[in-house]
C-alpha positions in Angstrom: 0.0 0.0 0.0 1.0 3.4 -1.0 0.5 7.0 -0.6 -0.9 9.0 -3.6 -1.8 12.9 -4.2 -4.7 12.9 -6.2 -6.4 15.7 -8.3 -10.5 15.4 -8.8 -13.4 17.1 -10.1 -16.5 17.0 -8.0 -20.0 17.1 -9.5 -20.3 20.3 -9.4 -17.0 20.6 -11.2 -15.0 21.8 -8.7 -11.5 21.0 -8.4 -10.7 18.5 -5.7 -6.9 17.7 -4.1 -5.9 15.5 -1.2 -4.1 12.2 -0.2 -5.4 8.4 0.0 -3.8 5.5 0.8 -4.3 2.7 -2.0 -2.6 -0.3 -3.7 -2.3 1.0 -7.1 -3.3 4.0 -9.0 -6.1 2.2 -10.3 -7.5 1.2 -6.9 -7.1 5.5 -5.7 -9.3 6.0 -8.9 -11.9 3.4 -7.9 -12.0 4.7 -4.6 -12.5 8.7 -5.8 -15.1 7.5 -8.0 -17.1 6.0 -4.7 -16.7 9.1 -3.8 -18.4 10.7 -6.5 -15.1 12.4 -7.7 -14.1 12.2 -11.0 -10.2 11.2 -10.9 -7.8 13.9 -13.0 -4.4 12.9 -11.7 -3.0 10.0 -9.4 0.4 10.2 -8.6 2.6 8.0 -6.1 4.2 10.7 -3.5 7.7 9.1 -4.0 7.8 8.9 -7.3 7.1 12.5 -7.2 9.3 13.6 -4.9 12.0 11.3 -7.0 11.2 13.4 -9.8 11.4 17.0 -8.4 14.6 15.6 -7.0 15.6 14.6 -10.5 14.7 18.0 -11.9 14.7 21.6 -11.5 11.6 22.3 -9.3 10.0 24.9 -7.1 8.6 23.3 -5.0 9.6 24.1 -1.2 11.9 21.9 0.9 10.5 21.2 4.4 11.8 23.1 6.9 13.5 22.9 9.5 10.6 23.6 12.2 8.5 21.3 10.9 11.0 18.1 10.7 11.2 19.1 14.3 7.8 19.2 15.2 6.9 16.1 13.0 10.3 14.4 14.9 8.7 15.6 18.4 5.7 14.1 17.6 6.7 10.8 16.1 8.9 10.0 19.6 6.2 10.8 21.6 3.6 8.5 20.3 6.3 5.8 19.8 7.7 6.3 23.8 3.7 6.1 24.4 3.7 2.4 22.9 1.8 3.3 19.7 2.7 0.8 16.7 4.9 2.1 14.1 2.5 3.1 11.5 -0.2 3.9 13.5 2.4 6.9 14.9 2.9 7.8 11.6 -0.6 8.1 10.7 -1.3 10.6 13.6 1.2 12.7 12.9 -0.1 12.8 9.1 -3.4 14.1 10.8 -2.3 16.3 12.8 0.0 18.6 10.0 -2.2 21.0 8.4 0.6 21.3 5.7 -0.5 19.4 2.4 3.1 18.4 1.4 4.5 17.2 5.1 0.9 15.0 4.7 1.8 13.3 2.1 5.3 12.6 2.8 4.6 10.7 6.3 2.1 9.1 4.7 4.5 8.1 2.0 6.4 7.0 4.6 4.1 5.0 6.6 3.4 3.1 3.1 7.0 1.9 3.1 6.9 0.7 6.4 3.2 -1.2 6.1 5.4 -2.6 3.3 7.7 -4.5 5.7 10.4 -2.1 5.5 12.1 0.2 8.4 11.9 3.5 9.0 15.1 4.7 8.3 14.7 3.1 4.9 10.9 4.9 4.5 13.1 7.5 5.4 15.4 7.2 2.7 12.8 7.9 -0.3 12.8 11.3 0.8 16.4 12.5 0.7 15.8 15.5 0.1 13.4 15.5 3.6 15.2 13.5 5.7 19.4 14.3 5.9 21.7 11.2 5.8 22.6 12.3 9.6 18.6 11.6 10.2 18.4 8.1 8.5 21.9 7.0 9.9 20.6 8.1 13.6 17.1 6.4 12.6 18.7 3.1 11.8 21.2 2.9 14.7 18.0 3.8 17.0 16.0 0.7 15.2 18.9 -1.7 15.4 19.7 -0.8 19.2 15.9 -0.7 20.1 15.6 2.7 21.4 14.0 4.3 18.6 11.9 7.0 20.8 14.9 7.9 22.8 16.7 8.0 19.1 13.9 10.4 18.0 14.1 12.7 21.1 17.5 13.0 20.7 16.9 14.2 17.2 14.1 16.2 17.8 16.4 18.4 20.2 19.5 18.8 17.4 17.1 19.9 14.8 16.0 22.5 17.3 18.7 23.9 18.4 20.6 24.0 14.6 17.1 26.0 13.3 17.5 27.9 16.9 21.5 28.6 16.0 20.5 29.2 12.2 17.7 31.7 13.2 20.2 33.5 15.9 22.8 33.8 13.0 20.1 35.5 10.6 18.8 37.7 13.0 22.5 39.0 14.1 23.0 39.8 10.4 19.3 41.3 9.1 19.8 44.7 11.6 23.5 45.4 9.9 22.5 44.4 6.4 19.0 46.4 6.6 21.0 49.7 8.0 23.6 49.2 5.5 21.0 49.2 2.2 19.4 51.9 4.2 22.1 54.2 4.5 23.3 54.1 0.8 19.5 54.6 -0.1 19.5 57.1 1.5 23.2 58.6 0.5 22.3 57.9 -3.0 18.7 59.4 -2.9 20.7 62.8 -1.7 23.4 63.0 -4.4 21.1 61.7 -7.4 17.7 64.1 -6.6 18.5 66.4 -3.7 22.0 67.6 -4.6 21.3 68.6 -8.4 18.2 70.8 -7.0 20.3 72.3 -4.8 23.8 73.0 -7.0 21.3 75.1 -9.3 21.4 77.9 -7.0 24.6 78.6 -7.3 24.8 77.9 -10.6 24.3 81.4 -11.8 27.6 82.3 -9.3 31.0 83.3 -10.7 33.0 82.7 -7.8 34.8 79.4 -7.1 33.0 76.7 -4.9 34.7 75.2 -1.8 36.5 72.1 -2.0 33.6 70.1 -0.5 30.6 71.2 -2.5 32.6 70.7 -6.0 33.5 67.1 -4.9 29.7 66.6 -4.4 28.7 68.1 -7.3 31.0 65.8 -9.2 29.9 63.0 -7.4 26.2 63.3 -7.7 27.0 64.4 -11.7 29.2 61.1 -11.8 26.1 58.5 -10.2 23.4 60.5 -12.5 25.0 59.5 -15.5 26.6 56.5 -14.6 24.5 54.6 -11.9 22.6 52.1 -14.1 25.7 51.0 -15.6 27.6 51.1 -12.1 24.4 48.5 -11.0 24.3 46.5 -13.7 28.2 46.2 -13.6 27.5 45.2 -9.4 25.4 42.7 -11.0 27.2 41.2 -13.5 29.8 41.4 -10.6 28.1 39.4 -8.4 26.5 37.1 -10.7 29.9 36.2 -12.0 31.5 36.0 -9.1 28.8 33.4 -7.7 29.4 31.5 -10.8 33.2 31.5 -10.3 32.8 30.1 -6.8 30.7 27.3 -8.5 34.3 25.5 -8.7 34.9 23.6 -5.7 38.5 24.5 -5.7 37.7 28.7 -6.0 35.0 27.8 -3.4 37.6 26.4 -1.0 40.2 29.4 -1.6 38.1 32.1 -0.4 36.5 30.0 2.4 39.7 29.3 3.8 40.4 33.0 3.5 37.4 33.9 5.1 38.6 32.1 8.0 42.1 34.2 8.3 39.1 37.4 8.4 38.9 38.3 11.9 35.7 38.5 13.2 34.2 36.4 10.1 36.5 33.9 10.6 35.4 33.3 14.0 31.9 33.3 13.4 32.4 30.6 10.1 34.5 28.6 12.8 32.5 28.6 15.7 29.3 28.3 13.8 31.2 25.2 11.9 32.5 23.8 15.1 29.1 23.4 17.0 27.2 22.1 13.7 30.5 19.5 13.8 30.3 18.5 17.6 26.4 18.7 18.3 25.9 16.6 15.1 29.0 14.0 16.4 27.4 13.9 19.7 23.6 13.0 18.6 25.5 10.2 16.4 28.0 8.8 18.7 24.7 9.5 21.4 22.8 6.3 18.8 25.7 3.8 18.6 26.8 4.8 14.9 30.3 3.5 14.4 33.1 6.2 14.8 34.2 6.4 11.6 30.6 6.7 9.7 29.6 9.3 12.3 33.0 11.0 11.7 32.0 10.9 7.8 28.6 12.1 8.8 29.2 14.8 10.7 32.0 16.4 8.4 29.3 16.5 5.8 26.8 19.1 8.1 30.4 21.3 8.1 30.0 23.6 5.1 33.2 25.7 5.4 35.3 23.0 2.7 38.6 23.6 4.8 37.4 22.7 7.9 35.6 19.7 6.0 38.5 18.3 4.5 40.3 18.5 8.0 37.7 16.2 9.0 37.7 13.6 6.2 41.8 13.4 6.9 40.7 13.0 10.6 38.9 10.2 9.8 41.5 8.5 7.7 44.0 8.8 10.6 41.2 7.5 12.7 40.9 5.0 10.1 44.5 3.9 10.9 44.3 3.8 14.4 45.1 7.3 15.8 43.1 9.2 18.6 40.4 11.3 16.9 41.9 14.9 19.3 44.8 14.6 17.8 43.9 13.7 14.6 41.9 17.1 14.4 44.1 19.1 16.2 46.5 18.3 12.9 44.7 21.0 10.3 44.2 23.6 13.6 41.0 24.5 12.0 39.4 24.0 15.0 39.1 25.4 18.1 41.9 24.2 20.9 38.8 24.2 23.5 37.1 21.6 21.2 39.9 19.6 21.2 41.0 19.5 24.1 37.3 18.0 25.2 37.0 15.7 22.3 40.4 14.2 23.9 39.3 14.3 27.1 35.9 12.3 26.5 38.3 9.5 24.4 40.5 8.8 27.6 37.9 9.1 29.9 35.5 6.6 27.5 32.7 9.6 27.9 33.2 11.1 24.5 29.7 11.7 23.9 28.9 13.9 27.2 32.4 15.9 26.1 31.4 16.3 22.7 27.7 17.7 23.9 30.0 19.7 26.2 32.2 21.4 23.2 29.0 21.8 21.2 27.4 24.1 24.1 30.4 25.8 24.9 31.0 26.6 21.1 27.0 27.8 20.7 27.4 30.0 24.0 30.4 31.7 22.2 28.7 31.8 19.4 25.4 33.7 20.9 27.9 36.3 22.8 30.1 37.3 19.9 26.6 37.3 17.5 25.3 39.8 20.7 28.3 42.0 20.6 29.1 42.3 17.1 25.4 43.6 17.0 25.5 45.8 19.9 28.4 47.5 18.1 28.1 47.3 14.3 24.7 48.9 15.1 25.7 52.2 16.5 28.8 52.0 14.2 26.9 52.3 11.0 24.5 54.9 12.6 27.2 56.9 13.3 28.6 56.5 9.9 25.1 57.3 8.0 25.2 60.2 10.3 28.7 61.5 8.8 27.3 61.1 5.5 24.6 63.2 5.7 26.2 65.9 8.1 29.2 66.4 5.0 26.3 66.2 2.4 24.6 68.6 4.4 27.5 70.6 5.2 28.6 70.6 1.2 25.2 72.3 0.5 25.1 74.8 3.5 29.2 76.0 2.9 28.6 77.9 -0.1 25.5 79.9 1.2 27.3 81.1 4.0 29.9 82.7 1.7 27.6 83.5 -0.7 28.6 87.5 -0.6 32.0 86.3 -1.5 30.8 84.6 -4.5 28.7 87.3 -5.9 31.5 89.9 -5.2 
């Protein structure tokens, strides 16, 4: 039995969507037509999603907050001793979002199929991370599936909470900045010209100041489309360059020499790396998968190849502290605990440990470089206007030397 999105007409012609669980296409066509619905379109929810996957296509990935919720939900009714697929289907009732509908009932077909989760899992890739169905089958082969779930259900909460901390640290600076060059280049493209007319008619030699401003509003008037479409081009070039996995990992691993950037892309890298470790090591995945795992969730490529040549030296027998601390990509805090949790046999409490100590970090430099770069960029709009101001005022105030 699977799970099929359907598109009907009703007798009154009215188009009718929705989900129904049937053998074959041709049975989810019988049963629409007891239903007095004539059948348009049947289509298997995998096969869909195989074929958006396939293809270029618009349609919108799940998010993050609702994998969590639908995660937080599935462990509950499993710890409450609910069968499998009678879990699933309750959760599938309770989403009010069409598409999350269909793919947990498109799950729930695979398993009343006689396959596991993790593999019901697995025809939704694009859902459901590797790190998801690699925790998901350790949790089914060990037998704690619900504790499994909880555990995943609190690591996609915290990477959307880190994800939306990160976003909302950058939207006040990045909103200021487009404001303050609106507003710069409103001045010098319609206020300025209006203004420089008045002296126009003036024989007498403008101060330093307001002839820079004229020839800088003159200079954006005539050449500001082609100055956009060359930031453009720019950008759209330079996005297409970094295409090139090699380009990609030369100005990453710059960004990382950047001071305060650098920290950020390694702290936020570091606690994605650790947290994800932890919630694998956490569901008895073997070291070396969960190593492989949890380098792919890095996405600085630097710090991602350090990991991959951490796991080959794991591979060969070495610690896995000291086999990180080789590239000195990461953090000597992190280190340090990932070491400590090897010879003490508690390496999944040490890595939780680095993963909190690296998101605390994380939160206070995301709060100060907020707290200032606000009041920095303020301060600079401010200087903008004052000399824009100024430019304009300066030659009225000598404006008996200029006629005389």
């Amino acid at each position: 039995m699977g799970a099929f999105e359907y598109t009907a007409l009703d007798p009154a012609g009215k188009e009718r969507k929705g989900i129904l669980e049937g053998d074959t296409p041709r049975h989810i066509r019988q049963l629409l037509r007891e239903q007095q619905l004539l059948p348009v379109t049947v289509a298997e929810v995998a096969q869909k999603e195989a074929k958006a996957q396939r293809s270029f296509s618009l349609l919108r990935r799940v998010s993050s907050t609702d994998l969590a919720l639908f995660t937080r939900q599935l462990a509950t009714l499993v710890r409450a001793g609910l069968p499998l697929e009678e879990s699933l289907l309750a959760v599938s009732q309770q989403t009010e979002k069409p598409r999350v509908q269909s793919i947990v009932l498109g799950v729930r077909s695979r398993v009343m199929e006689g396959h596991t989760l993790a593999d019901g899992f697995a025809e939704f890739p694009r859902v459901f991370p590797e790190i998801y169905r690699a925790t998901v089958a350790a949790g089914e082969q060990s037998g704690h599936l619900d504790n499994v779930l909880e555990r995943l259900a609190e690591y996609t909460e915290s990477r959307e909470q880190i994800r939306q901390k990160v976003l909302a640290a950058l939207l006040y600076p990045i909103v200021l900045t487009i404001m303050c060059f609106a507003i710069v280049s409103g001045l010098l493209v319609f206020v300025v010209p209006k203004v420089v007319a008045v002296f126009e008619s003036a024989k007498g030699k403008l101060p330093l100041i307001t002839r820079v401003l004229i020839n800088t509003s003159d200079f954006l008037r005539h050449n500001g489309l082609y100055l956009l479409v060359a930031a453009v081009a720019a950008v759209w070039l330079f996005r297409r360059w970094l295409r090139d996995p090699a380009a990609k990992r030369r100005v990453q691993r710059f960004l990382l020499t950047v001071p305060i950037v650098g920290k950020l892309s390694r702290g936020f890298n570091t606690a994605r790396f650790t947290r994800t470790f932890s919630i694998l090591s956490a569901s008895a995945v073997p070291v070396l998968e969960a190593l492989r795992i949890s380098g792919e969730v890095v996405t600085n490529l630097p710090m991602r190849d350090a990991v991959a040549d951490a796991a080959a030296r794991v591979r060969e027998g070495a610690p896995i502290g000291r086999s990180l601390a080789v590239s000195r990509m990461f953090p000597p805090m992190t280190i340090h605990l990932i070491s400590s949790g090897e010879s003490s046999g508690e390496l999944e409490s040490m890595l939780e440990r680095a993963a909190i100590s690296q998101e605390r970090e994380l939160d206070a430099l995301l709060a100060a470089m907020v707290g200032l770069l606000g009041p920095m960029l303020i301060v600079l709009m401010g200087m903008f206007v004052m000399g824009i101001v100024f430019a304009m005022l300066l030659p009225i105030f000598e404006m008996n030397n200029l006629i005389h």
